[in-house]
BADOGU-945779 format. One record per residue: residue number from 1; x negated, y, z of N, C-alpha, C, O, CB in turn. Coordinates in Angstrom, 1 decimal, always signed. Each point is the difference from the previous one (the first is absolute). Glycine has a CB too. Layout:
N
   pos      n.X      n.Y      n.Z     ca.X     ca.Y     ca.Z      c.X      c.Y      c.Z      o.X      o.Y      o.Z     cb.X     cb.Y     cb.Z
   NUM        X        Y        Z        X        Y        Z        X        Y        Z        X        Y        Z        X        Y        Z
...
***
This chain:
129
   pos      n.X      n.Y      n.Z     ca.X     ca.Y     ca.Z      c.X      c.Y      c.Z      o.X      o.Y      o.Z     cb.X     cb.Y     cb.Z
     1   -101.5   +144.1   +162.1     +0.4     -0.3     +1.4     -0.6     -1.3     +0.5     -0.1     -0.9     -0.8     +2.3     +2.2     +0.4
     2     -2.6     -1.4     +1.4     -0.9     -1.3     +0.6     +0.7     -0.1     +1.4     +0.3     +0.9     +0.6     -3.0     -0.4     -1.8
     3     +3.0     -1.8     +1.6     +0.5     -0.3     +1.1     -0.3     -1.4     +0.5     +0.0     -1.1     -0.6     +1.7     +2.8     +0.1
     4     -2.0     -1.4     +1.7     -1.1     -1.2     +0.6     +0.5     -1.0     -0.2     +1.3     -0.1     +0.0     -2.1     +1.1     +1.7
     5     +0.0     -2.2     -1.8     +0.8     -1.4     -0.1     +0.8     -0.6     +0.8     +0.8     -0.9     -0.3     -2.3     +0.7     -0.6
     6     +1.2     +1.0     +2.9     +0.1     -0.9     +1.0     +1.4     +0.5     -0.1     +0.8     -0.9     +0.0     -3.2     +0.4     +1.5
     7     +2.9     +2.1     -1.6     +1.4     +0.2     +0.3     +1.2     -0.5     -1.0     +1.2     +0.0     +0.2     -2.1     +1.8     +0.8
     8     +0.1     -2.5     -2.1     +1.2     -0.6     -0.9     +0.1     -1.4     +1.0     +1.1     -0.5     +0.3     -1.7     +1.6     -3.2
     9     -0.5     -1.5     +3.1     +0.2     -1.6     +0.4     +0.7     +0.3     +1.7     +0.8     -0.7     +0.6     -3.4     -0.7     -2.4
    10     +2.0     +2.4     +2.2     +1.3     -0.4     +1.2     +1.2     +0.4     +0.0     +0.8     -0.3     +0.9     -2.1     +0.4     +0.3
    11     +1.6     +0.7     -3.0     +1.5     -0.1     +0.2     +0.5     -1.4     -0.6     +1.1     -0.3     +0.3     -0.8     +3.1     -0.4
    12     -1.0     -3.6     -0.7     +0.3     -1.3     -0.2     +0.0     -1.0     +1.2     +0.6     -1.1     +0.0     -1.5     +1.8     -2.2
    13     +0.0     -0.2     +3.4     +0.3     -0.9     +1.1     +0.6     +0.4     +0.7     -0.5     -0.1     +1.1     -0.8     -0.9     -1.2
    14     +2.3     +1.8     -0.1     +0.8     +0.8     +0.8     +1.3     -0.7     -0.2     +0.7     -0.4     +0.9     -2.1     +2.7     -1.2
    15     +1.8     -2.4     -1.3     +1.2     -0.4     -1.0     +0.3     -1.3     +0.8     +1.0     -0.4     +0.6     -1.8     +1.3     -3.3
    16     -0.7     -1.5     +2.4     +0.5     -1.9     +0.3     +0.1     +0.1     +2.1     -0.1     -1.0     +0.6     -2.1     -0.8     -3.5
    17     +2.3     +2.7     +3.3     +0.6     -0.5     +1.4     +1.4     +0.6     +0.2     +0.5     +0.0     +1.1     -2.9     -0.1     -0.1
    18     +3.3     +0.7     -2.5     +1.3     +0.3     +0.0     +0.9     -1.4     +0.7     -0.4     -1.1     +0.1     -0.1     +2.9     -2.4
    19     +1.7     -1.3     +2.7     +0.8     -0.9     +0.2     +0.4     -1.0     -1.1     -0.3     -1.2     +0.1     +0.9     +2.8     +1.4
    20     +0.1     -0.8     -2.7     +0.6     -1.3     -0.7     -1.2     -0.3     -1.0     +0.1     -1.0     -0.8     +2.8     +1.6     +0.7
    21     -4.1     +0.0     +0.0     -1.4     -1.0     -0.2     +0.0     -0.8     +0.8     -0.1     -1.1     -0.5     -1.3     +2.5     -0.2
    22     +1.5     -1.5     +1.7     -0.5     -1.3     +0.8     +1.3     -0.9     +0.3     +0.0     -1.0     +0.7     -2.2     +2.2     +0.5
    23     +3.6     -0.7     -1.8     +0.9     -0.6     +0.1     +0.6     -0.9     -0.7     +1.0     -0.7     +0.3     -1.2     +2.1     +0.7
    24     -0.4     -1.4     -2.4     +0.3     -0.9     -1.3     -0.7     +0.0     -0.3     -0.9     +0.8     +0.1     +2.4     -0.6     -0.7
    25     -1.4     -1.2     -0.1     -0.9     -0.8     -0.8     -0.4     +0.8     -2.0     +0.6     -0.4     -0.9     +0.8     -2.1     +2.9
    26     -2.0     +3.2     -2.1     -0.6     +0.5     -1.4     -1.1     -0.4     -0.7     -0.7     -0.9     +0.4     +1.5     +2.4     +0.3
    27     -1.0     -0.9     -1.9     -1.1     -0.1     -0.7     -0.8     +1.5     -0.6     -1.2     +0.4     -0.1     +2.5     -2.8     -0.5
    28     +0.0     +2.8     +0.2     -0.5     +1.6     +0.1     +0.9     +1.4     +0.6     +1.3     +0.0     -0.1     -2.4     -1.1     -2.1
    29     +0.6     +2.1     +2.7     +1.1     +0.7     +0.4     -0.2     +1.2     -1.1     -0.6     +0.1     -1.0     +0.8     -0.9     +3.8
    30     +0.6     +1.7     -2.0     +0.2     +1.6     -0.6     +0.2     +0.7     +1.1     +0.2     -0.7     +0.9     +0.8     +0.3     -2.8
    31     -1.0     +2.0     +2.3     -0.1     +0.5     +0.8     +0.1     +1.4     -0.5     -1.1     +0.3     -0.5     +0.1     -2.2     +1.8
    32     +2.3     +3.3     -1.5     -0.5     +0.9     -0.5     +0.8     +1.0     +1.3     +1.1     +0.1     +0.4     -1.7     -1.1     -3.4
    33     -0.5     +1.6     +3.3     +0.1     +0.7     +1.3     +0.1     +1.7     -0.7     -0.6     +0.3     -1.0     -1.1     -2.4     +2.8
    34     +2.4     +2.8     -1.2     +0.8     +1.4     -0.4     -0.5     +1.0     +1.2     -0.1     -0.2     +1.2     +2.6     -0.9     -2.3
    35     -2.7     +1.9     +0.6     -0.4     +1.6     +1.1     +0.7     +0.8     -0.1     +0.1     +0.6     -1.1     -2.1     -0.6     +1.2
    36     +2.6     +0.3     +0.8     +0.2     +1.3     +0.2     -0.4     +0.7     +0.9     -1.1     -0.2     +0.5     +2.5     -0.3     -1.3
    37     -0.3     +1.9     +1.4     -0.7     +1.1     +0.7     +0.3     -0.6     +1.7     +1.0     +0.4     +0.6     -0.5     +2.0     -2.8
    38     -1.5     -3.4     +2.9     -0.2     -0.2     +1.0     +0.2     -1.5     +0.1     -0.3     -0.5     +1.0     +0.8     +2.8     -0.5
    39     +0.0     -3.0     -1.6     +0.1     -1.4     -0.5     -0.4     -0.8     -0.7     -0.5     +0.3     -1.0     +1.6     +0.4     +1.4
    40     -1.0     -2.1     -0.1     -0.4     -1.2     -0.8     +0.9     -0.7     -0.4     +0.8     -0.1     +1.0     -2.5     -0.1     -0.1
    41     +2.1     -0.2     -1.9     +0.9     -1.2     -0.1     -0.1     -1.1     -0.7     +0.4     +0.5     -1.0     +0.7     +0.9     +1.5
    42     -1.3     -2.4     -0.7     -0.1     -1.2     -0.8     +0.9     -0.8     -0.5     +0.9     -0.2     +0.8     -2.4     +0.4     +0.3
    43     +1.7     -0.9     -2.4     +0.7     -1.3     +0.0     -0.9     -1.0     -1.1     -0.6     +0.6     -1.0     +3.2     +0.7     +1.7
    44     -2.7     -2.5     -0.7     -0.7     -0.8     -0.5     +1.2     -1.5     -0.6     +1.1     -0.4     +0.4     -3.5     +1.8     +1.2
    45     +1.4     -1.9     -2.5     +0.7     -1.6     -0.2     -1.4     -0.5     +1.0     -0.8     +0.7     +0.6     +2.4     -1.2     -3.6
    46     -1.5     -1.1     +3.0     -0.3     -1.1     -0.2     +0.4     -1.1     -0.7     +1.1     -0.7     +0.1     -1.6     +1.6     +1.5
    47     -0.4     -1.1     -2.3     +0.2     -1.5     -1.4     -0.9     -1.1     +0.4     -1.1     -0.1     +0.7     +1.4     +1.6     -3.0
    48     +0.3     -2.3     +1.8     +0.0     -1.7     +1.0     +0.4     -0.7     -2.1     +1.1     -0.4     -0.4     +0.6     +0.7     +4.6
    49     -2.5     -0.3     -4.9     +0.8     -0.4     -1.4     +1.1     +0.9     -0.5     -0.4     +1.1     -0.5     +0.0     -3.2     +1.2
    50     +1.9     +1.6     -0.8     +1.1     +0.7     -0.7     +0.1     +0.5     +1.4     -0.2     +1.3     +0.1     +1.4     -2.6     -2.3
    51     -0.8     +0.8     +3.4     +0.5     +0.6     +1.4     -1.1     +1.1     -0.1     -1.2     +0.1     -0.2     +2.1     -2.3     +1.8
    52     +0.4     +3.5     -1.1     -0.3     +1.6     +0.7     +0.3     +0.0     +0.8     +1.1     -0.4     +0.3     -0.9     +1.4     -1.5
    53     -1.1     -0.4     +2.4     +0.7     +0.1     +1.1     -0.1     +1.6     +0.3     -1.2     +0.4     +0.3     +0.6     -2.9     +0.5
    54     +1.7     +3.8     -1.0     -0.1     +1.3     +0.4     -0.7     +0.0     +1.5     +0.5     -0.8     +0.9     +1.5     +1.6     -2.5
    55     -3.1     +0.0     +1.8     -1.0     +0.3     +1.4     -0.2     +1.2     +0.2     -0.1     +0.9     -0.9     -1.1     -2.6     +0.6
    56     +1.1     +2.1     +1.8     -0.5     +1.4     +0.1     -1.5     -0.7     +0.7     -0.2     -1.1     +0.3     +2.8     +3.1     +0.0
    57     -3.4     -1.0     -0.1     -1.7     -0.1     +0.5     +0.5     +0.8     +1.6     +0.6     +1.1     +0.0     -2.8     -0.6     -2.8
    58     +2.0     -1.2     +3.9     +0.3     +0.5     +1.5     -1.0     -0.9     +0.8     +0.0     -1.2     -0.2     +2.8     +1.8     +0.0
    59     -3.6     -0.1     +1.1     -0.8     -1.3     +0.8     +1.1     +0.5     +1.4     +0.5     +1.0     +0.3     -3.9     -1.5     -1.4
    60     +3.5     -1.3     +1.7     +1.4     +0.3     +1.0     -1.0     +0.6     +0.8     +0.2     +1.2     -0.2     +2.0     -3.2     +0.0
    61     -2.9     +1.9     +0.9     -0.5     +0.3     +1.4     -1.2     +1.5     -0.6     -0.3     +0.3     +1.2     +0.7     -3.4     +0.3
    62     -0.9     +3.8     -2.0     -0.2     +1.2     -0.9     +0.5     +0.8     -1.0     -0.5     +0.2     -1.1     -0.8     -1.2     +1.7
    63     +2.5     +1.6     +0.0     +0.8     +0.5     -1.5     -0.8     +1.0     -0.5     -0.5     -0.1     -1.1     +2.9     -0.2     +1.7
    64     -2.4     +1.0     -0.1     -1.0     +1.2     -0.8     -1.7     +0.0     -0.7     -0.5     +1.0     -0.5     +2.0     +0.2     +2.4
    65     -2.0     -2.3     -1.8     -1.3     -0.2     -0.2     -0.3     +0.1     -1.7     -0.8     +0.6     -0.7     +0.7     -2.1     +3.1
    66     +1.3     +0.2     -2.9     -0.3     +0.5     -1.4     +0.3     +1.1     -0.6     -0.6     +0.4     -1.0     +0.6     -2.3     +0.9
    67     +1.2     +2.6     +0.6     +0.0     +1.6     -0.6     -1.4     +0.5     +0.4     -0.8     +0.0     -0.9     +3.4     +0.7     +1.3
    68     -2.9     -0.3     +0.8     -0.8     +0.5     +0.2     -1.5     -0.3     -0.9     -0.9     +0.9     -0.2     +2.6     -0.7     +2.3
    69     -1.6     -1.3     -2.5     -1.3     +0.0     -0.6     +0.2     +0.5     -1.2     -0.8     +0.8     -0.5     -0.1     -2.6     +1.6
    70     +2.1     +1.3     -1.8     +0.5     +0.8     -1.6     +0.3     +1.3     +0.0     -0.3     +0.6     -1.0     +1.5     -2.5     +0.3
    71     -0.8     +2.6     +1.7     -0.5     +1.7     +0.1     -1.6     +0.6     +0.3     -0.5     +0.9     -0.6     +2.9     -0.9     +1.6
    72     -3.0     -0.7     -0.1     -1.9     +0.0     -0.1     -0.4     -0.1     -1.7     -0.5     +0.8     -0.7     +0.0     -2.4     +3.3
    73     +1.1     +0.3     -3.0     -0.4     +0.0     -1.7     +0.6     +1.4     -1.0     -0.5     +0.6     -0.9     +0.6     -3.7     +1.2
    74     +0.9     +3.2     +0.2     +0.6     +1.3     -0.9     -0.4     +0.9     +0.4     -0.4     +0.8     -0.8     +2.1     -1.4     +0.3
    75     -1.9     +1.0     +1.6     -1.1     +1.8     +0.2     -1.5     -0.5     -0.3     -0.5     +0.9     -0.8     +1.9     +0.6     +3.2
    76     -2.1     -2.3     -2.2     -1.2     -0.3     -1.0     +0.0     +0.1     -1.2     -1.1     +0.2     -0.6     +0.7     -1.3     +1.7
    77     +1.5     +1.0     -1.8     -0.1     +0.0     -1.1     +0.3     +1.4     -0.5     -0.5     +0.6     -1.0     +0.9     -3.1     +1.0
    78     +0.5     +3.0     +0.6     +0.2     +1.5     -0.1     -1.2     +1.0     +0.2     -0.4     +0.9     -0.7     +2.8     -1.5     +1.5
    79     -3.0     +0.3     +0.4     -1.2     +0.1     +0.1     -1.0     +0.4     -1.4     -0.5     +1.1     -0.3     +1.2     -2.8     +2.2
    80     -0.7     +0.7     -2.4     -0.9     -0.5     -1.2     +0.5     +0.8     -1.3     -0.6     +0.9     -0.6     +0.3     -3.4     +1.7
    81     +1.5     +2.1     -1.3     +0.8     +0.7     -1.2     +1.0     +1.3     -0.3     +0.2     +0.6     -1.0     -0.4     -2.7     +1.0
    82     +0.8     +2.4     +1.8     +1.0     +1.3     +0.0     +1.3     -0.5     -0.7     +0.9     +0.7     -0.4     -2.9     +1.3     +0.1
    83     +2.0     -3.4     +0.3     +1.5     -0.2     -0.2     +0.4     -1.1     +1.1     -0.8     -0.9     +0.2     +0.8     +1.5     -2.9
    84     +1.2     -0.7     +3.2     +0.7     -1.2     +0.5     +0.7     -0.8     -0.7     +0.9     +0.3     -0.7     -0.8     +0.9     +2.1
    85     -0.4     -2.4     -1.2     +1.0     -1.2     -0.9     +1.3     +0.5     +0.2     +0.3     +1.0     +0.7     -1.6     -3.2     -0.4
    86     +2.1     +1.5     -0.9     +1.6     -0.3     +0.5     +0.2     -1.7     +0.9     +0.4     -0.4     +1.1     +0.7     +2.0     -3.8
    87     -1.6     -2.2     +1.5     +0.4     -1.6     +0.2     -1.4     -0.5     +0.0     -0.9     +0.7     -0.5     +3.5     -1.1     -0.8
    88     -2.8     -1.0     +2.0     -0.9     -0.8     +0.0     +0.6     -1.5     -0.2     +0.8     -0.6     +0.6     -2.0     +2.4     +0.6
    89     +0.5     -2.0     -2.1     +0.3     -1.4     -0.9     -1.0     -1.0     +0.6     -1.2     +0.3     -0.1     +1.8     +0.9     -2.4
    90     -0.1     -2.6     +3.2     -1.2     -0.8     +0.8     +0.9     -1.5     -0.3     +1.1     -0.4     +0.4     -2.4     +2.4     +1.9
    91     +0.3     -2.5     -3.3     +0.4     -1.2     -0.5     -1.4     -1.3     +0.1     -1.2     +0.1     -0.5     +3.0     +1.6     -1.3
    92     -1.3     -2.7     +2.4     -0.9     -0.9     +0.2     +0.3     -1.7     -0.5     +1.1     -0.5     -0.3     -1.6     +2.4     +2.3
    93     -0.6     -2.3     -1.9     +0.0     -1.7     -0.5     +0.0     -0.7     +1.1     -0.5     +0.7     +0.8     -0.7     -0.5     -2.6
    94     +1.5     -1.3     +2.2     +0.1     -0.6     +1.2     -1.6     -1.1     +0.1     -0.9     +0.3     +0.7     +4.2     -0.2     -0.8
    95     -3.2     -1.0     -0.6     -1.2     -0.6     -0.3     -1.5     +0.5     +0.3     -0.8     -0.6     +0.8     +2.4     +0.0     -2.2
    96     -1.9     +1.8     +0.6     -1.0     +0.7     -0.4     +0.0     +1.0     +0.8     -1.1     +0.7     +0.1     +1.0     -1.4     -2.1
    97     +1.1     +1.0     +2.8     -0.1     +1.1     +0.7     +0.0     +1.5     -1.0     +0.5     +1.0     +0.4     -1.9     -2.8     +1.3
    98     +0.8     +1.8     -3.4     -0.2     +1.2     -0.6     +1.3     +1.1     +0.5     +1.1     -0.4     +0.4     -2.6     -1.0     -2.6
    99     +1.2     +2.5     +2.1     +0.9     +0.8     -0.2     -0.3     +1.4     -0.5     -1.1     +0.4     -0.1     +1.9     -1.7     +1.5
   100     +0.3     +2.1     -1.8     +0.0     +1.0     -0.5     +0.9     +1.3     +0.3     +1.3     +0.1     -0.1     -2.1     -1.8     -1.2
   101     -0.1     +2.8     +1.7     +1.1     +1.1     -0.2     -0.2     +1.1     -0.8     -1.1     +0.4     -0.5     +1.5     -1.0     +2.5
   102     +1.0     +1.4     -2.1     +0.0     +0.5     -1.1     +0.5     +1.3     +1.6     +0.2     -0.1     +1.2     +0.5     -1.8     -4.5
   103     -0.9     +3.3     +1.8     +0.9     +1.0     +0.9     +0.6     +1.0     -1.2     -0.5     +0.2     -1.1     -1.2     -0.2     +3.7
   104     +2.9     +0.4     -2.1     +0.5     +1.0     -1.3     +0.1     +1.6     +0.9     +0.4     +0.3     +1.1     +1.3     -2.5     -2.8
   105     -2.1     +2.8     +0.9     -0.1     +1.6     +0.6     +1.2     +1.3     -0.6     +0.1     +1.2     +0.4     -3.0     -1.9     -0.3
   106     +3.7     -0.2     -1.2     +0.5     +1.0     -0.5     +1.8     -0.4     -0.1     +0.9     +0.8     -0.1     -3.6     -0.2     -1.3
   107     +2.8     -1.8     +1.3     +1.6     -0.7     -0.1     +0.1     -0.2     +1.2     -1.0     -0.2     +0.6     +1.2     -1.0     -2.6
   108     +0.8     +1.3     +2.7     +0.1     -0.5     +1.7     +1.3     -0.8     -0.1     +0.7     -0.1     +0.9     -1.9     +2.3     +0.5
   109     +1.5     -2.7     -2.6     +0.8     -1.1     +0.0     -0.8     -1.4     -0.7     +0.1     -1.2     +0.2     +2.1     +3.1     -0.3
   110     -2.9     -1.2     -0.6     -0.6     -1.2     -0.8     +0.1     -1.5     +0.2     +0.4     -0.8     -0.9     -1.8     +2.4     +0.7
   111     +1.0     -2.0     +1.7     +0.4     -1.4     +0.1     +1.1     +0.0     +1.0     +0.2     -1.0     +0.6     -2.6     -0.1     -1.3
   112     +3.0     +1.9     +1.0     +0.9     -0.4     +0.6     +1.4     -0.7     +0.0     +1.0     +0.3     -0.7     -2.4     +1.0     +0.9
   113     +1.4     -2.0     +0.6     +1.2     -0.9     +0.1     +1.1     +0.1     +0.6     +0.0     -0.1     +1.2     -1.4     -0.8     -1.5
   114     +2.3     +1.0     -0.3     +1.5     +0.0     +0.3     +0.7     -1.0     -0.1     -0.6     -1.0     -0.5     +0.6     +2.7     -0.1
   115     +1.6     -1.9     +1.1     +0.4     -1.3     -0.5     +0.9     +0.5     -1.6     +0.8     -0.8     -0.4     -0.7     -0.5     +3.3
   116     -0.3     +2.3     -3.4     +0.5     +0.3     -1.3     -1.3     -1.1     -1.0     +0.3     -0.8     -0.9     +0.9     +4.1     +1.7
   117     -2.2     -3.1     -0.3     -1.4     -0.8     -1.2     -1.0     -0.8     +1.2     -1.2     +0.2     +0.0     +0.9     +2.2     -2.4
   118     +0.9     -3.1     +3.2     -0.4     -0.8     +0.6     -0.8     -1.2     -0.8     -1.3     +0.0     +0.1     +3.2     +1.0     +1.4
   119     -1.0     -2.1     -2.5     +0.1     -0.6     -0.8     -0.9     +0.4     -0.6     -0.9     -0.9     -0.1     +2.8     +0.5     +0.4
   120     -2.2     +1.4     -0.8     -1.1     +0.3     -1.1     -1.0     +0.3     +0.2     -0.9     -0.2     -0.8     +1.9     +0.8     -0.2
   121     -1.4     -0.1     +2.4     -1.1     +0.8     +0.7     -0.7     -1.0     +0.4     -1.3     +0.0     +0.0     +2.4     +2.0     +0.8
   122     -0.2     -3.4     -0.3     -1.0     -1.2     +0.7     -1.2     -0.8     -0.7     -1.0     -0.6     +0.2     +3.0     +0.2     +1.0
   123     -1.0     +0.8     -2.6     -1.0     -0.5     -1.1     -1.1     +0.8     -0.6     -1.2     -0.2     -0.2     +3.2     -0.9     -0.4
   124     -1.2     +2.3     +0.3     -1.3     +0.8     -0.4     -1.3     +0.0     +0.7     -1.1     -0.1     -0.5     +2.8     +1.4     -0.4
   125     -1.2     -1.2     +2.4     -1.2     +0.5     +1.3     -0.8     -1.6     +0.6     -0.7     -0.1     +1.0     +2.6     +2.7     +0.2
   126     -1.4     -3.9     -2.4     -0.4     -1.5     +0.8     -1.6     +0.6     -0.7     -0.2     +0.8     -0.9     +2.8     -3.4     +1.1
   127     -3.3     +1.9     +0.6     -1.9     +0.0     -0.8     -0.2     -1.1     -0.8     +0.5     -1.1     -0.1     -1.8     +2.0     +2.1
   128     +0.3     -0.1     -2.5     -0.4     -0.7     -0.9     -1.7     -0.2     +0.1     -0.5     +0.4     -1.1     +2.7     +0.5     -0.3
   129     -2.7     -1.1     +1.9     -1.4     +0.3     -0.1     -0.7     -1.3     -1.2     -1.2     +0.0     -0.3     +1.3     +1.3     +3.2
***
């Protein structure tokens, strides 16, 4: 599967014009966004050191833009492969800018977060690059 460089990076410059991206202060975030049948949904940390801050990804004045580009990336890729993700995993460095995404096609809970494993999930899903 091959997917262009420019649509990953505009969904990374998509991320950093979220609200509570540009509303606290971090170092690295998390971001694991959910599909369903006609839906997006997201929830993320932000880490600042030991400080977590729980985030969702929303730009205030374009709500639909970054769904919309993370469904363009998921029928391309369906496109390509004949499968649809579930979740999309988008974890970044503040500094360096690096980032990374993952996608899972087969668990549709895998990273998801509840407040049952909240606690555990912020950790497991903090980056590491």
């Amino acid at each position: 599967m091959k997917i262009a460089d420019d649509k990953l990076h505009e969904i990374a410059q998509l991320i950093l014009q979220c609200e509570d991206v540009l509303s606290f202060q971090w170092t690295e975030l998390v971001f694991v966004f959910e599909f369903g049948e006609g839906h997006v949904s997201n929830s993320g940390f932000l880490y600042d050191g030991q400080e977590v801050t729980p985030a969702t990804a929303s730009i205030a004045q374009e709500k639909l833009r970054l769904r919309n580009s993370l469904e363009a990336l998921r029928e391309d890729i369906f496109q390509q492969c004949g499968d649809k993700f579930n979740q999309l995993l988008f974890q970044m460095e503040n500094e360096t800018k690096h980032f990374k995404i993952d996608f899972e096609f087969d668990d549709p809970k895998r990273w998801a977060i509840t407040p049952s494993n909240m606690f555990e999930m912020r950790e497991e899903l903090r980056p590491k690059f």
